[in-house]
PyMOL Python script that loads the backbone (N, CA, C, O; Angstrom):
from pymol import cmd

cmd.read_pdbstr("""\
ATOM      1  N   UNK A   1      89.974 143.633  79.499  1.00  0.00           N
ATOM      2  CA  UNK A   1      89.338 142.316  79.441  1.00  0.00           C
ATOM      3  C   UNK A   1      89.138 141.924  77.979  1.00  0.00           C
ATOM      4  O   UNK A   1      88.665 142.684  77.134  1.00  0.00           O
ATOM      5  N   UNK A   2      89.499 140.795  77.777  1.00  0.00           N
ATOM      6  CA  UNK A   2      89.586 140.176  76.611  1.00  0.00           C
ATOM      7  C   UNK A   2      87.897 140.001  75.911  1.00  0.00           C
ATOM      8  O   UNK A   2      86.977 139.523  76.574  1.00  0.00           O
ATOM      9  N   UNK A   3      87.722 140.532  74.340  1.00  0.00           N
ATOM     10  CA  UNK A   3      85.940 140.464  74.240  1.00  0.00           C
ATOM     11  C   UNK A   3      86.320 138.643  74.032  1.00  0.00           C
ATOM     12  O   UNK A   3      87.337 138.067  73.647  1.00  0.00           O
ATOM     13  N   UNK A   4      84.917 138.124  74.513  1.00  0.00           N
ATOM     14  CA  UNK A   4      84.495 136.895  74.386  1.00  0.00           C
ATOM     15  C   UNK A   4      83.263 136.591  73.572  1.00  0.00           C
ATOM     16  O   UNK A   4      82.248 137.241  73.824  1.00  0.00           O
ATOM     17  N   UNK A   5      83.235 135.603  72.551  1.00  0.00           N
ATOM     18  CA  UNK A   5      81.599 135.942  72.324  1.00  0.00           C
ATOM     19  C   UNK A   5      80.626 134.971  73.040  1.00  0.00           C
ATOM     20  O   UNK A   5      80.993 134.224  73.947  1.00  0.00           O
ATOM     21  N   UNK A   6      79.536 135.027  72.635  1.00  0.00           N
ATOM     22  CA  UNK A   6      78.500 134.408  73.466  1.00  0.00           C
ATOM     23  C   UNK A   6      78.326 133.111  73.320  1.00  0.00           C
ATOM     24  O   UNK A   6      78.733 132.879  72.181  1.00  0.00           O
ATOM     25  N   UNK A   7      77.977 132.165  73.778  1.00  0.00           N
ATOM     26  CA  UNK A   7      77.805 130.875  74.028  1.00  0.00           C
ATOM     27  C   UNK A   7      76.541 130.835  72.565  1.00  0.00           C
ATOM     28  O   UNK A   7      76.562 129.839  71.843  1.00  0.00           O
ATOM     29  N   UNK A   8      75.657 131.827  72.305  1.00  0.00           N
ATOM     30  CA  UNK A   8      74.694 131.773  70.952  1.00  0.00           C
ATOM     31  C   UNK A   8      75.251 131.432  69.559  1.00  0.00           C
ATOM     32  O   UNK A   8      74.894 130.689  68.645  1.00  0.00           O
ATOM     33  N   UNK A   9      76.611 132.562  69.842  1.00  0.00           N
ATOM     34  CA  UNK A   9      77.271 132.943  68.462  1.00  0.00           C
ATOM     35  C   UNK A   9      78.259 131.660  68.407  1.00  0.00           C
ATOM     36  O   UNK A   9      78.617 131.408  67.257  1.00  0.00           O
ATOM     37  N   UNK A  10      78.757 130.830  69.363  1.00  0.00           N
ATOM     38  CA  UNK A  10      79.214 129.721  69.198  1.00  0.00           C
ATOM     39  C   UNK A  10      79.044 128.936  69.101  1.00  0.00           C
ATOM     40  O   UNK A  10      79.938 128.147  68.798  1.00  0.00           O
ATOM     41  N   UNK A  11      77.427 128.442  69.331  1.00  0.00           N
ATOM     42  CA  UNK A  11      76.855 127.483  69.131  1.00  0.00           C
ATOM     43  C   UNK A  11      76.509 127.287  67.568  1.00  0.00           C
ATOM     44  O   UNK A  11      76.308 126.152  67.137  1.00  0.00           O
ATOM     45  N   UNK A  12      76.446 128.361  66.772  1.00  0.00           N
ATOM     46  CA  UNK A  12      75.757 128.433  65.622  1.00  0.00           C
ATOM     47  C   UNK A  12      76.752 128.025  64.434  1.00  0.00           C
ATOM     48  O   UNK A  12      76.496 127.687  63.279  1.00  0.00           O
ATOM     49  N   UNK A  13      78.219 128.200  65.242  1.00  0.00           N
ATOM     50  CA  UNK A  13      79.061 127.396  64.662  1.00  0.00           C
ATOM     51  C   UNK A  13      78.997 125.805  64.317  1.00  0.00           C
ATOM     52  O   UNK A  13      79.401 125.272  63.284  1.00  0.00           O
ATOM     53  N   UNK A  14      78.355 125.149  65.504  1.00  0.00           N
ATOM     54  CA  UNK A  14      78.394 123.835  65.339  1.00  0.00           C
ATOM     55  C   UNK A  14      76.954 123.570  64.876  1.00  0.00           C
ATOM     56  O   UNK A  14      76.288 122.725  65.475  1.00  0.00           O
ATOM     57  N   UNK A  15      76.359 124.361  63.669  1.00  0.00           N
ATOM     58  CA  UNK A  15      75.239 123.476  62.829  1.00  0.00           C
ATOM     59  C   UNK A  15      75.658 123.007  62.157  1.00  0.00           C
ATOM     60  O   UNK A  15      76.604 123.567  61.603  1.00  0.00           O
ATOM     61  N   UNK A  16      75.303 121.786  61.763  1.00  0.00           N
ATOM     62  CA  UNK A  16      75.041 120.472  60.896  1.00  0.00           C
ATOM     63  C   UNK A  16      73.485 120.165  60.320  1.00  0.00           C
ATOM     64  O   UNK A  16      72.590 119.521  60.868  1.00  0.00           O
ATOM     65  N   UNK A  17      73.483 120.608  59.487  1.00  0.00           N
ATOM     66  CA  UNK A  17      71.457 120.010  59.414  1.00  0.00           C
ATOM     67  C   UNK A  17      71.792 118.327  58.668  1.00  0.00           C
ATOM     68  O   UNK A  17      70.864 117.580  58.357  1.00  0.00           O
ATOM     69  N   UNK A  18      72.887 118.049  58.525  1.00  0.00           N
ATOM     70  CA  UNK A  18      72.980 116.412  58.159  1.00  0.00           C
ATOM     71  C   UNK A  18      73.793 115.948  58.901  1.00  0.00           C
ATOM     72  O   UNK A  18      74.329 114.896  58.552  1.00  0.00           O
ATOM     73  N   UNK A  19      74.055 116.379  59.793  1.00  0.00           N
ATOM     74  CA  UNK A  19      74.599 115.480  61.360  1.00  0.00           C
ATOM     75  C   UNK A  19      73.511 114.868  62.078  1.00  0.00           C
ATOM     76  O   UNK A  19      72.303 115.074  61.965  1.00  0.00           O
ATOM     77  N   UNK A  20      74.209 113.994  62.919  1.00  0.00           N
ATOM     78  CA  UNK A  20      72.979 113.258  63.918  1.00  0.00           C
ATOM     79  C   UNK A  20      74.022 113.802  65.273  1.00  0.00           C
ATOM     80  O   UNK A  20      73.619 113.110  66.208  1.00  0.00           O
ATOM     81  N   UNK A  21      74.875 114.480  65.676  1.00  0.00           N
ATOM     82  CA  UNK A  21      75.544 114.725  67.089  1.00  0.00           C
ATOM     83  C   UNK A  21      74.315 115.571  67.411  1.00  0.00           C
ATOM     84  O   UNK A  21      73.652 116.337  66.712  1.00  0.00           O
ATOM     85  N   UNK A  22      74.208 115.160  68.808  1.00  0.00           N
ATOM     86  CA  UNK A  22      73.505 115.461  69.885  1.00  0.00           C
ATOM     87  C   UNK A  22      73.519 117.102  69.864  1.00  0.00           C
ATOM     88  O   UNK A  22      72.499 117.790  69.916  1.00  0.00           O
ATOM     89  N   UNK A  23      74.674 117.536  69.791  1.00  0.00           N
ATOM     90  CA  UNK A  23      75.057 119.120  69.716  1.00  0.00           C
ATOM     91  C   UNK A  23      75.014 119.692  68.716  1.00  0.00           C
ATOM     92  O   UNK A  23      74.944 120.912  68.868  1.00  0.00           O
ATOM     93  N   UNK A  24      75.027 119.299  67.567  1.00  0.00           N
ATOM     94  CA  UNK A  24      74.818 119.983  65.879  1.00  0.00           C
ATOM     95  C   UNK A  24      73.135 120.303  66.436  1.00  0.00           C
ATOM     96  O   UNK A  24      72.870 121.492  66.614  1.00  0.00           O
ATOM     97  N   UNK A  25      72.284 119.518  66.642  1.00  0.00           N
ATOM     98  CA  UNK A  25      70.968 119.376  66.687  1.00  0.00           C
ATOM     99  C   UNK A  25      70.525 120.496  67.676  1.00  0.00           C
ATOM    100  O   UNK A  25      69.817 121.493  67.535  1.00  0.00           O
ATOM    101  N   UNK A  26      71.087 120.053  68.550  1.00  0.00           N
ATOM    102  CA  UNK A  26      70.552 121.197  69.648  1.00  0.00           C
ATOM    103  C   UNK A  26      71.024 122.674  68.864  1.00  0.00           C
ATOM    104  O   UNK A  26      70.214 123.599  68.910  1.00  0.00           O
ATOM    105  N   UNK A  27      72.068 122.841  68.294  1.00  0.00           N
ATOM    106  CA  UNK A  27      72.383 124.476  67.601  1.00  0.00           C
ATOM    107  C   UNK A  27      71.781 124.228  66.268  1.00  0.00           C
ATOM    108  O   UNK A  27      72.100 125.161  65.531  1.00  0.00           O
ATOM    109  N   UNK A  28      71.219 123.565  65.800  1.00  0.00           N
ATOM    110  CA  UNK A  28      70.093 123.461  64.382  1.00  0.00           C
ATOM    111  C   UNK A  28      68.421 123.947  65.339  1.00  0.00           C
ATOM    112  O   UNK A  28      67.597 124.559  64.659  1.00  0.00           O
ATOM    113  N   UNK A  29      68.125 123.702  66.534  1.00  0.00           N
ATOM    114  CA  UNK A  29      66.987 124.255  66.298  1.00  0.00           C
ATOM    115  C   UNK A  29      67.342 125.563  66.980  1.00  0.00           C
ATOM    116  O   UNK A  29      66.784 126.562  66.526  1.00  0.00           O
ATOM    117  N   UNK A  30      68.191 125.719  68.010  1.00  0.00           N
ATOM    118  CA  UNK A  30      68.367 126.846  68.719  1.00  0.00           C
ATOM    119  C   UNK A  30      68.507 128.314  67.398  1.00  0.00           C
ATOM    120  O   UNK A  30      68.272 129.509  67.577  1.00  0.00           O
ATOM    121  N   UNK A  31      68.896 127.714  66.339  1.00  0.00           N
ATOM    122  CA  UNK A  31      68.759 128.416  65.387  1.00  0.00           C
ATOM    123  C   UNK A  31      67.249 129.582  65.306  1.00  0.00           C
ATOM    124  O   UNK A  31      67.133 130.803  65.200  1.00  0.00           O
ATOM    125  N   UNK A  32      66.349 128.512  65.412  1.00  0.00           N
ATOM    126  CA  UNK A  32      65.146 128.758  65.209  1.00  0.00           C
ATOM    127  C   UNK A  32      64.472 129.222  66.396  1.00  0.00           C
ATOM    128  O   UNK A  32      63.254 129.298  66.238  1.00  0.00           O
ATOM    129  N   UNK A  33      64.915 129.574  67.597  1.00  0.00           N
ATOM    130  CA  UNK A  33      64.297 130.015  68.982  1.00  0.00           C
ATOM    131  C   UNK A  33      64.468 131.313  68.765  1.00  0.00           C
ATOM    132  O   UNK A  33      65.628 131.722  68.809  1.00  0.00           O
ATOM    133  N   UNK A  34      63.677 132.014  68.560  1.00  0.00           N
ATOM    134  CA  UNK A  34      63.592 133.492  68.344  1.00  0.00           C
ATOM    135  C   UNK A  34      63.547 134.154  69.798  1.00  0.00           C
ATOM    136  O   UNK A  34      63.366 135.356  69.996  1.00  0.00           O
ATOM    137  N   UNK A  35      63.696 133.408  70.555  1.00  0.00           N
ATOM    138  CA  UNK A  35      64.040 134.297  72.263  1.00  0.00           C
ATOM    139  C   UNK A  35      65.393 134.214  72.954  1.00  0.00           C
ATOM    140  O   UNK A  35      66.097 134.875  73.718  1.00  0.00           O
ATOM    141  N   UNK A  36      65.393 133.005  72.257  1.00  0.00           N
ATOM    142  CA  UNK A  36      67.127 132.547  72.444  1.00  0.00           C
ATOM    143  C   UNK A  36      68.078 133.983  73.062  1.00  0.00           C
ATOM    144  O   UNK A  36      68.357 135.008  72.441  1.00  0.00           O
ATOM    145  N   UNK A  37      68.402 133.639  74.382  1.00  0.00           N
ATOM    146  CA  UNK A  37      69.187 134.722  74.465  1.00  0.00           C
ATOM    147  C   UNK A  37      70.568 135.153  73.941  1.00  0.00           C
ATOM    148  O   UNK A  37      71.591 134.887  74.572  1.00  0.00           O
ATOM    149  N   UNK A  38      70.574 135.498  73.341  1.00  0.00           N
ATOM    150  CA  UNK A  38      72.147 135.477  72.074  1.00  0.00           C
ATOM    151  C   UNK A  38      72.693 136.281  72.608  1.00  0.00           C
ATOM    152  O   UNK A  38      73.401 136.474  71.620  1.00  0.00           O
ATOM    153  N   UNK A  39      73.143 137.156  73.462  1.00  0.00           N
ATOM    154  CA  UNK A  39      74.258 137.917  73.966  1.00  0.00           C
ATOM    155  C   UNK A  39      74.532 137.114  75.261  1.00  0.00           C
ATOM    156  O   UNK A  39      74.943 137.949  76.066  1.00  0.00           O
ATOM    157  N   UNK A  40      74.506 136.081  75.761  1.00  0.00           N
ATOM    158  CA  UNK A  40      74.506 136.019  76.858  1.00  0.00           C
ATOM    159  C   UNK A  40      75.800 134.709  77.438  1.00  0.00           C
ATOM    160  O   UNK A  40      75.419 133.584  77.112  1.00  0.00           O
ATOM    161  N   UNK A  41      76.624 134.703  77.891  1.00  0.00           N
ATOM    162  CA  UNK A  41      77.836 133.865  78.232  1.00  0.00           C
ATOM    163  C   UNK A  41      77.311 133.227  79.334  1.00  0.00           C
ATOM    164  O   UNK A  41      78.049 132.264  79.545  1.00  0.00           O
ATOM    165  N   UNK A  42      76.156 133.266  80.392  1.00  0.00           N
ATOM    166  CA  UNK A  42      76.560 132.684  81.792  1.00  0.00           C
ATOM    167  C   UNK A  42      75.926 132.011  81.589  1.00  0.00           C
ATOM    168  O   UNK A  42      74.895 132.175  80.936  1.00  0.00           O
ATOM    169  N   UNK A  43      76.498 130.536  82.304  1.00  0.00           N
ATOM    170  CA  UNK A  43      76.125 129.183  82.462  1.00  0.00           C
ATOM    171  C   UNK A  43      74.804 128.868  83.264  1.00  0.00           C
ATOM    172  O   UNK A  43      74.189 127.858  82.921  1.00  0.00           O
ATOM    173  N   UNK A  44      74.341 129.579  84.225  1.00  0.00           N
ATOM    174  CA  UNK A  44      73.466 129.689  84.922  1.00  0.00           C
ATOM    175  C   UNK A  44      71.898 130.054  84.318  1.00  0.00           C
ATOM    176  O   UNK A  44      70.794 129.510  84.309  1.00  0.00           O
ATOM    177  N   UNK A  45      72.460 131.206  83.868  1.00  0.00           N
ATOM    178  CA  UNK A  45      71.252 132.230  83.000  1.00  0.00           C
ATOM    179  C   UNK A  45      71.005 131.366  81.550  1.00  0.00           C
ATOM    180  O   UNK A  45      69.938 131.500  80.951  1.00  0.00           O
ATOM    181  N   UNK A  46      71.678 130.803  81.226  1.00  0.00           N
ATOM    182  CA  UNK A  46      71.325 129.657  79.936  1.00  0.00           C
ATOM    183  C   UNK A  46      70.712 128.439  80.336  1.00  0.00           C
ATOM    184  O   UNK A  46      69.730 128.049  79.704  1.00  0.00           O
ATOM    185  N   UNK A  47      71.042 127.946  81.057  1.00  0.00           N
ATOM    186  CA  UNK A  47      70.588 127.092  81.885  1.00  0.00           C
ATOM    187  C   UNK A  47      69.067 127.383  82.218  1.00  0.00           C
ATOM    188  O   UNK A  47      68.203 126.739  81.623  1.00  0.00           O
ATOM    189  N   UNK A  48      68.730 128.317  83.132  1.00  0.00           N
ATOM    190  CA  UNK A  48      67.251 128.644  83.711  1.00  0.00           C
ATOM    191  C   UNK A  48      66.741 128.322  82.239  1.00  0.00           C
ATOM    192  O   UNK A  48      66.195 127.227  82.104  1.00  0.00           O
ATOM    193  N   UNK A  49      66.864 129.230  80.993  1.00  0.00           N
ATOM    194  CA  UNK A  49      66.222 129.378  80.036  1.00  0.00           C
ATOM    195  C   UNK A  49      65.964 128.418  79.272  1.00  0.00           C
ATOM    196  O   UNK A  49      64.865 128.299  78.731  1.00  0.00           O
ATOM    197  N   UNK A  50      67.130 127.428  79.083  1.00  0.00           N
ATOM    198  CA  UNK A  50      66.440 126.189  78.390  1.00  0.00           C
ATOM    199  C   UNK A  50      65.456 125.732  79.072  1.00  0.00           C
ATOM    200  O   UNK A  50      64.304 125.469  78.726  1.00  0.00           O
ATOM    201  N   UNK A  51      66.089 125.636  80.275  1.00  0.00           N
ATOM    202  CA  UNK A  51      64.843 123.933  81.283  1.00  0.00           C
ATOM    203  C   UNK A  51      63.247 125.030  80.957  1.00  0.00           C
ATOM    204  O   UNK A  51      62.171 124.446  81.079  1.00  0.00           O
ATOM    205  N   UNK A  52      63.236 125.967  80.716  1.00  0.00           N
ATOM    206  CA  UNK A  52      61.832 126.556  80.742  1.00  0.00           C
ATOM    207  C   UNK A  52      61.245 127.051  79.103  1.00  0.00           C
ATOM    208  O   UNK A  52      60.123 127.486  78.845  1.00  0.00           O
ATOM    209  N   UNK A  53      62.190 126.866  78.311  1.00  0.00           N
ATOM    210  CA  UNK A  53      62.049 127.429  77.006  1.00  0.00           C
ATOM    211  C   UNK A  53      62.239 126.524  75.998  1.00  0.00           C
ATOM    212  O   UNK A  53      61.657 126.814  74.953  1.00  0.00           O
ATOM    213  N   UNK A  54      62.941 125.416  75.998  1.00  0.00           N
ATOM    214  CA  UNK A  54      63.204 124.947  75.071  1.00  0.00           C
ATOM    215  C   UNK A  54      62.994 123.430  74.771  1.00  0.00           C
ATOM    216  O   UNK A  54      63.793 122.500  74.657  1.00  0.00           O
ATOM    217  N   UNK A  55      61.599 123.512  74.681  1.00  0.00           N
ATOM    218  CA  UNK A  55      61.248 121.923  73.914  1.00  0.00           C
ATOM    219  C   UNK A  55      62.274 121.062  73.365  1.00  0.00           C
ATOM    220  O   UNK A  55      62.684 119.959  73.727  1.00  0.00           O
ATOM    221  N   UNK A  56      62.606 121.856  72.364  1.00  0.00           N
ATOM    222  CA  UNK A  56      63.553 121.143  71.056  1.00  0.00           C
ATOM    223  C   UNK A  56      64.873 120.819  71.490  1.00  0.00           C
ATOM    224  O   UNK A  56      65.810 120.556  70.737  1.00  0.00           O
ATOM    225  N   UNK A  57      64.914 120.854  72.923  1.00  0.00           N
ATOM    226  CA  UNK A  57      66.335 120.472  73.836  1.00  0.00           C
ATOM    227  C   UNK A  57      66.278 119.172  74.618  1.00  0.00           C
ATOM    228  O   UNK A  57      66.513 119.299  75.820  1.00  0.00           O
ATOM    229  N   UNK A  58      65.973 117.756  74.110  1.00  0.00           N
ATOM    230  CA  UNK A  58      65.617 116.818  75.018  1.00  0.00           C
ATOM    231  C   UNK A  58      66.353 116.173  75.600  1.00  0.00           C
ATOM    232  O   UNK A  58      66.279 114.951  75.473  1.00  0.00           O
ATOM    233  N   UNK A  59      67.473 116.839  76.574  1.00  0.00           N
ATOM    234  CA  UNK A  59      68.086 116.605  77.245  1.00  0.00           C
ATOM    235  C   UNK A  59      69.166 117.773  78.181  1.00  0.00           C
ATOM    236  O   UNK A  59      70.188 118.152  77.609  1.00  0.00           O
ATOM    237  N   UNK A  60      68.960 118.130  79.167  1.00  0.00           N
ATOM    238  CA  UNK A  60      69.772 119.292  79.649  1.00  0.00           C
ATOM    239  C   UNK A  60      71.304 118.616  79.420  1.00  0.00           C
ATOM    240  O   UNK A  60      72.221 119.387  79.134  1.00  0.00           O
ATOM    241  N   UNK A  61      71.568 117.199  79.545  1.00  0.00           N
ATOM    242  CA  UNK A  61      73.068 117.020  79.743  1.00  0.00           C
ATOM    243  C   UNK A  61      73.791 117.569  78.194  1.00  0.00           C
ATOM    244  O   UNK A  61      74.918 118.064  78.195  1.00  0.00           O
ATOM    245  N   UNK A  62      72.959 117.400  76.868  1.00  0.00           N
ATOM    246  CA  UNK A  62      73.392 118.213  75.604  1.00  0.00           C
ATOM    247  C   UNK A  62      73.946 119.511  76.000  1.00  0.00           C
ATOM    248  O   UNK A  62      75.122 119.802  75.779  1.00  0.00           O
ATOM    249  N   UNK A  63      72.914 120.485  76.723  1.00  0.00           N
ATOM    250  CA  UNK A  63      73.567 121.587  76.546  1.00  0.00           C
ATOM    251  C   UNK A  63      74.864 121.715  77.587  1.00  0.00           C
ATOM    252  O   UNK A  63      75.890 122.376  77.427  1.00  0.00           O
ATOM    253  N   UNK A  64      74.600 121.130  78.354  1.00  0.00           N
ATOM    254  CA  UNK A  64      76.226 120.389  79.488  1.00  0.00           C
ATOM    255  C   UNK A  64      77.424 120.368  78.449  1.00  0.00           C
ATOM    256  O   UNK A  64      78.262 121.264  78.349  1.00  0.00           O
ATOM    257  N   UNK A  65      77.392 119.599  77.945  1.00  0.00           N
ATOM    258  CA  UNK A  65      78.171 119.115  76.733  1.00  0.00           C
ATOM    259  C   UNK A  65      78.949 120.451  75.777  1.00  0.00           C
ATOM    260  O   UNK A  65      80.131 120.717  75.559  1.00  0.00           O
ATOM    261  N   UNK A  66      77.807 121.022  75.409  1.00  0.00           N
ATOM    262  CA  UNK A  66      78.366 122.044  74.160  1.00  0.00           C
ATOM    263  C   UNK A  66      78.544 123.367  75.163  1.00  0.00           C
ATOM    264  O   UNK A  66      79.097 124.354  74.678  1.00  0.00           O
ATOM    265  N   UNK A  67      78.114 123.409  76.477  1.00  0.00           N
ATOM    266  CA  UNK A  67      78.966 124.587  77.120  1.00  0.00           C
ATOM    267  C   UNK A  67      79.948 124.112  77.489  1.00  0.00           C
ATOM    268  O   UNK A  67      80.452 124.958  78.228  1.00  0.00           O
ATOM    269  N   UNK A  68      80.579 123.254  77.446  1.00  0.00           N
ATOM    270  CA  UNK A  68      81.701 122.678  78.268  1.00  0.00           C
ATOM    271  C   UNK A  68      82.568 122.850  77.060  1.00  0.00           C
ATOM    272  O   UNK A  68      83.531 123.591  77.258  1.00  0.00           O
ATOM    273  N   UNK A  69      82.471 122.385  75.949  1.00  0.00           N
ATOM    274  CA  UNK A  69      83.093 122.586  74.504  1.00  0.00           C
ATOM    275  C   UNK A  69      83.052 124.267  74.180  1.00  0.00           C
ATOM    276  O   UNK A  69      84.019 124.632  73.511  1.00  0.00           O
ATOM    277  N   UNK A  70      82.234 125.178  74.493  1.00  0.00           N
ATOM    278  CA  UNK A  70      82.101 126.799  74.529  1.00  0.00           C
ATOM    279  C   UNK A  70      83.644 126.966  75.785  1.00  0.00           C
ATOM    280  O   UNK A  70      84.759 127.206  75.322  1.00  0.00           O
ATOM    281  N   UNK A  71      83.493 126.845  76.857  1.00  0.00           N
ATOM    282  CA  UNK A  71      84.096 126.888  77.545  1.00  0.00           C
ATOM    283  C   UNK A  71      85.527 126.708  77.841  1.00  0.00           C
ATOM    284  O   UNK A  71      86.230 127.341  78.629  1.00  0.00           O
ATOM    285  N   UNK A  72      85.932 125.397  76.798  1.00  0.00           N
ATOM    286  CA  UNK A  72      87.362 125.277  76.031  1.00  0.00           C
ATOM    287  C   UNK A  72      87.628 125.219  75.248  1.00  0.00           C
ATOM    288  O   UNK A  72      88.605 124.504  75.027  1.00  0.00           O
ATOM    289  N   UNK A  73      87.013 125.890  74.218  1.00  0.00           N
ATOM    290  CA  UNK A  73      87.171 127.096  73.252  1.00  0.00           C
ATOM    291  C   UNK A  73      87.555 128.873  73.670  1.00  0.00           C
ATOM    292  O   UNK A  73      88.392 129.548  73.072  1.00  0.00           O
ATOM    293  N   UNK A  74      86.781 129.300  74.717  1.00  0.00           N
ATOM    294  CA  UNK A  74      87.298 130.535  75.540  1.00  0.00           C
ATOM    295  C   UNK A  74      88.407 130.602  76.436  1.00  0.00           C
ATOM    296  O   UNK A  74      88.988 131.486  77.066  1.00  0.00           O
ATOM    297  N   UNK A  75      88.509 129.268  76.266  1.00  0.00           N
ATOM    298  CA  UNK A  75      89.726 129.685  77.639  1.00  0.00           C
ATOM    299  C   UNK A  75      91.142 129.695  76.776  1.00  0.00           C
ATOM    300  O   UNK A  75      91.743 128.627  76.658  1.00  0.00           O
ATOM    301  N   UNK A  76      91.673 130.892  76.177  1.00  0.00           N
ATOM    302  CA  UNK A  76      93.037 130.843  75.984  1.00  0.00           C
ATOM    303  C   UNK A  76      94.001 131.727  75.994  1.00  0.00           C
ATOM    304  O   UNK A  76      95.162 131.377  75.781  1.00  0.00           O
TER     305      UNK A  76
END
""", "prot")
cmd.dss("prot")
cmd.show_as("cartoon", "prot")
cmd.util.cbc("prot")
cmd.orient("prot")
């Protein structure tokens, strides 16, 4: 099985701290979530954790967005 990395370690790719995209922002504070689960790939299990963890996420369809962009990025 091919290693994949985590939806954390890819997100941290798309910081911008002088962007305004919806998704730079969301991986500029996720930066700063010290619970952030960073090994973790499943869509589900990221999911539970924002809607309950993450203030600085004001909108679930963002993180929709940048897993979907994680997602076709892994697939090749």
């Amino acid at each position: 099985m091919a290693y994949r990395e985590s939806f954390y370690r890819f997100l941290m790719t798309q910081r911008d701290p002088d962007s305004t995209d919806e998704v730079a922002q969301f991986a500029n504070d996720a930066q700063h979530d010290q619970t952030f689960p960073k090994q973790e790939q499943d869509y589900e299990k990221l999911s539970d954790y924002l809607e309950l963890n993450a203030g600085y996420l004001p909108s679930m369809t963002i993180f929709d967005r940048a897993y979907e962009m994680y997602r076709e990025k892994m697939s090749y």
